[in-house]
Each structure stands twice: as C-alpha cells, then as structure tokens.
N, C-alpha and C positions, 0 to 999 in steps of 0.2 A: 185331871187333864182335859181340858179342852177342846175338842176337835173344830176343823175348819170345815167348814160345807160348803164353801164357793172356792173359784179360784180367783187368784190375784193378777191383771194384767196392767203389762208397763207399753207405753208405746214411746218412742221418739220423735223429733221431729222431721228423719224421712220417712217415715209412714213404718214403720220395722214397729212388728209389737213382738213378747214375750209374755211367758203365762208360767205361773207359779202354783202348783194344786197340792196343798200341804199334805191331803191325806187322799189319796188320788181314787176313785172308782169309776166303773163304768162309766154313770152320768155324766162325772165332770168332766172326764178325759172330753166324751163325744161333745157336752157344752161347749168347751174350750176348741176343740178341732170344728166347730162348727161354725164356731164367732172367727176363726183367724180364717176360713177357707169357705165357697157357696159352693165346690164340686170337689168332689175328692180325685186324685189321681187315679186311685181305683175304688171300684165301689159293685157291691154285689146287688141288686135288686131284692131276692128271697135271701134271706139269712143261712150260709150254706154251712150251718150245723150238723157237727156228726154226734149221733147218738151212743151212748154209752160213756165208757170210761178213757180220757188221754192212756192214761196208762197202759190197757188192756186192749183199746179197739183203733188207736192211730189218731189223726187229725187231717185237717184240711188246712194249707197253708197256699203263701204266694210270696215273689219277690218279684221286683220290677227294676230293673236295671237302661240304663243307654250305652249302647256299644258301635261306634265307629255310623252314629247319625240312626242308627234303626232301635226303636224300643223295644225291648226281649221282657217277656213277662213269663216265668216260670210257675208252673200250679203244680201242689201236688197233693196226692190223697192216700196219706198213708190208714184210712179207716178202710174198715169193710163193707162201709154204703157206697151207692153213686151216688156223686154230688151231682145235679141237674138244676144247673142256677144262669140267670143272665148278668155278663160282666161288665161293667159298664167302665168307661175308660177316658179321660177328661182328653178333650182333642178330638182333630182328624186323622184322620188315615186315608195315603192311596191304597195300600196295599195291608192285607192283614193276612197270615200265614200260618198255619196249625207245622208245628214239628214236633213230629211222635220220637224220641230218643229210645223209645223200645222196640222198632222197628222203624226206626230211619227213613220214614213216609212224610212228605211235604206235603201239605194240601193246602186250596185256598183257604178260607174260613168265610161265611157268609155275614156281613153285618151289618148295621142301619147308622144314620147319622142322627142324630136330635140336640136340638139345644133345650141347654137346662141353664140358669141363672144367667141367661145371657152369654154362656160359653158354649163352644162345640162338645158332644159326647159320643162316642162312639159305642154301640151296643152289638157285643158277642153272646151267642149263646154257648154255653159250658156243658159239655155232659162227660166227667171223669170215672170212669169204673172203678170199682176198689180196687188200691195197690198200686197205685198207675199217676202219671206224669205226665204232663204237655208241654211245652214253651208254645208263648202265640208270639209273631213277630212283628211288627207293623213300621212301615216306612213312613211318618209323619205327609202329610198335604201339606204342599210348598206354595201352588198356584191354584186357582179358580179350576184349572184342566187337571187339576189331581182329585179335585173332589168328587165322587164316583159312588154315590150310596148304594148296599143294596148288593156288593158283588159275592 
C-alpha cells in the first residue's frame, strides 16, 4: 500500500479552492489550513496543552459561534491545569466581554489590536482554572469610532 504525504488541492475559477489529504496528520491538516488561510479565526499564541491523559485528566476545547450580529466564543477546561495562554482572534472588536456561566459575572475583558498578514487581530489574554468555563463576547468594529484598542 502506498501512502500519500502531501495533499491534493483543486481550485476554480472563482478563486474557491478544495483540499484532499488521503492519509491526513498533523502536518498536513496545518500545511493545508495554512496555504487556504494567512490568520486563523482562532488561534492560541502558547500551545494550550493539557498534560496527562484525555481520558483520565479532561481537555481544553473551544467553539466559536455568531448569534444575532455578536461573536460568542465558548472555552472550556475540563483538565486539572490552568490554561494561561493568549487568544488571538481574526478581526476587530468594540467591545469584548468575559461571561462566567458559573456565576453569572460580566466583566470587560482587556485586549489589544494588531495586525498580522495584513488583517486586524485581536489579542485576549485567557487564564482558565481547572473544571471551569467562559464565553468571551465581542461586538465586531463597524466604524473608525469603534476602534478602541487596549480597553
């Protein structure tokens, strides 16, 4: 048997490509998400690995959603480490908002603007205690007067 070591990509002629990775790992996937995109939608700065076993000691995940014009980004850390990592997040934001669902606390969140490949980024820092949850909220920058780094 054969294996493939690259991936296969198709593109059309409106710019729309497609990737094919026969025997997929690590490398490739990130090769291939790297060549169709220059910022990721979300992206962690420090690799926020949990130690030990899936099994036995939990994990660190996330999900990113749009609900009614505001982006809801959901983390969670079902391990026994703090995660202490910076999030970085393709766009702007006026407004960016910590909601604790384990106690029902709003706060701001503090974060900075930067561009990277020529796009806006926006950088939160994360600090998740074991067992524990956030959503961060953000209302995208619509105008020049919503750009606000830094709050």
């Amino acid at each position: 048997m054969v294996r493939d070591s690259s991936y296969h990509e198709k593109t059309n002629d409106s710019g729309g490509k497609s990737y094919f990775i026969g025997n997929p790992t690590t490398a490739l996937v990130t090769a291939a998400l790297d060549d169709a995109m220059t910022v990721y939608d979300v992206e962690f700065e420090s690799d926020p690995v949990v130690k030990g076993s899936l099994v036995t000691d939990g994990k660190f995940s996330y999900i990113h959603k749009v609900k009614d014009g505001s982006d809801v980004y959901f983390f969670a850390n079902s391990s026994s480490n703090t995660i202490n990592t910076i999030v970085k997040l393709r766009g702007e934001f006026s407004t960016l908002q910590w909601w604790n669902p384990h106690t029902g606390t709003v706060s701001n969140a503090a974060y900075t603007m930067v561009a990277e490949a020529n796009q806006r980024v926006t950088k939160v820092q994360l600090s998740l205690p074991p067992v524990n949850s956030v959503f961060l909220r953000g209302t995208a920058a619509t105008s020049a007067s919503d750009l606000k780094p830094g709050r």
